[in-house]
C-alpha positions as semicolon CSV with decimal commas, in nm:
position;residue;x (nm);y (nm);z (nm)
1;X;2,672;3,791;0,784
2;X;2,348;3,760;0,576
3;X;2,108;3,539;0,797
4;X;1,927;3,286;0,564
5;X;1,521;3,327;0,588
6;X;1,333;2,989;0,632
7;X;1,162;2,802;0,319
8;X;0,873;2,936;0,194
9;X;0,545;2,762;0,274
10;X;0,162;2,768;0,187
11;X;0,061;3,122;0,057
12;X;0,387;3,283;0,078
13;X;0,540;3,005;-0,151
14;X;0,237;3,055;-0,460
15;X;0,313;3,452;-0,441
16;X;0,676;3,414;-0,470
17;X;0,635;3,142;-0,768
18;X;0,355;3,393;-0,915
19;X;0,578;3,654;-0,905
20;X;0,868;3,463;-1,027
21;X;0,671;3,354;-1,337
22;X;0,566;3,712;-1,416
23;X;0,933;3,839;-1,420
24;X;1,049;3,598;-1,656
25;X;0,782;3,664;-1,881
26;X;0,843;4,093;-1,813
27;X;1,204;3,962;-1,906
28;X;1,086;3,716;-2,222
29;X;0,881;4,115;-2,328
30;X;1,246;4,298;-2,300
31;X;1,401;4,031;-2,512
32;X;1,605;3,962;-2,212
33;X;1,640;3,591;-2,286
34;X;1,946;3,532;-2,013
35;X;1,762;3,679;-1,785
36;X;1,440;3,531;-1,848
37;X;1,595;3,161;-1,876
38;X;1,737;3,234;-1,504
39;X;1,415;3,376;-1,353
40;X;1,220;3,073;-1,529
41;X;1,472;2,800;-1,347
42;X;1,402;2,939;-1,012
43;X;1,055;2,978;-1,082
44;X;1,032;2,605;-1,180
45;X;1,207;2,476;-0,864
46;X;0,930;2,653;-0,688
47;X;0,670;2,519;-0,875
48;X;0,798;2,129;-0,847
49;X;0,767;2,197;-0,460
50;X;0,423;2,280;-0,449
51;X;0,155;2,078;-0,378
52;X;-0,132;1,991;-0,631
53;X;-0,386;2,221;-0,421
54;X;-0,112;2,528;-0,435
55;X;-0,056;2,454;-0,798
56;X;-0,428;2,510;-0,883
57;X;-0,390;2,825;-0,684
58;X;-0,176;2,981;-0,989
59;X;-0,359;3,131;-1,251
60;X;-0,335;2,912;-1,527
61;X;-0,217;3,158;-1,832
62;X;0,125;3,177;-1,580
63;X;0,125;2,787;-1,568
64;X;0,079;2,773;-1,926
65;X;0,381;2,991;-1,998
66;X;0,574;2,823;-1,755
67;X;0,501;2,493;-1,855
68;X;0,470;2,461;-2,196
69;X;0,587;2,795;-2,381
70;X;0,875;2,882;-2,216
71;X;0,971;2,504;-2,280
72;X;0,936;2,533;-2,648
73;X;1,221;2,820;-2,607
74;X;1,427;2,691;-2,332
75;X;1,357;2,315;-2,312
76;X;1,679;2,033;-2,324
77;X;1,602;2,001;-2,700
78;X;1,773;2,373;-2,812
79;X;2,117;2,456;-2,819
80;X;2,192;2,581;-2,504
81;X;2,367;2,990;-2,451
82;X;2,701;3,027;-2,629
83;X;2,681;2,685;-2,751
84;X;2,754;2,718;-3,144
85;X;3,120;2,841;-3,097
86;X;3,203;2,672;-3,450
87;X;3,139;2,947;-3,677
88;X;3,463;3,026;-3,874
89;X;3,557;3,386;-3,976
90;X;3,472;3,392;-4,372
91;X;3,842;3,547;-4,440
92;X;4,015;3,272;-4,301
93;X;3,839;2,986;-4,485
94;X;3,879;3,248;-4,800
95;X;4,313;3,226;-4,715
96;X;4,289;2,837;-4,687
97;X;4,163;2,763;-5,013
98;X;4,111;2,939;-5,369
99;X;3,820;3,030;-5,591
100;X;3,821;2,643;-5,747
101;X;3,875;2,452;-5,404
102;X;4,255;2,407;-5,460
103;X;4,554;2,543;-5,170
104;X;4,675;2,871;-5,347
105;X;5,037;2,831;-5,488
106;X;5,317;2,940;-5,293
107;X;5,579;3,166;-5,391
């Protein structure tokens, strides 16, 4: 059985979040957005449990990203993965109706 390694703290806890951030955005460059939106969740929780003197410790083009870019792509307000499951196949819609909007005559 996997033993679990304590929380990071102080140092160790601004590399990991650094290094978090930087593989979201390596994923964001591969157009690897499930991926990305994964590595940029865990990266977040991080970052909400640092302090304000650790958060000044990460250079601020990855807090930018993390922060505000990333949120323009991933934030509450977009439609989430797999979420617009309402597109109808164009030759069914063709079958339920004809050329002028009227059911086609049966037989």
């Amino acid at each position: 059985m996997k033993k679990k390694d304590p929380p990071l703290s102080g140092e160790k806890l601004v590399k990991e979040v650094c290094r978090r951030i930087r593989v979201a955005i390596s994923y964001w460059d591969a157009h690897n957005n499930r991926a990305c939106r994964g590595e940029r969740e865990k990266a977040l929780a991080l970052y909400n449990t640092l302090t304000k003197e650790e958060k000044e410790k990460i250079p601020q083009q990855l807090r930018i990203w993390l922060r505000y870019r990333s949120e323009k792509y991933f934030g509450s307000n977009r439609t989430p993965p797999g979420g617009n499951k309402k597109k109808q196949n164009k030759q069914t819609k063709l079958n339920k109706t004809s050329r002028y909007g009227r059911a086609p005559k049966s037989k």
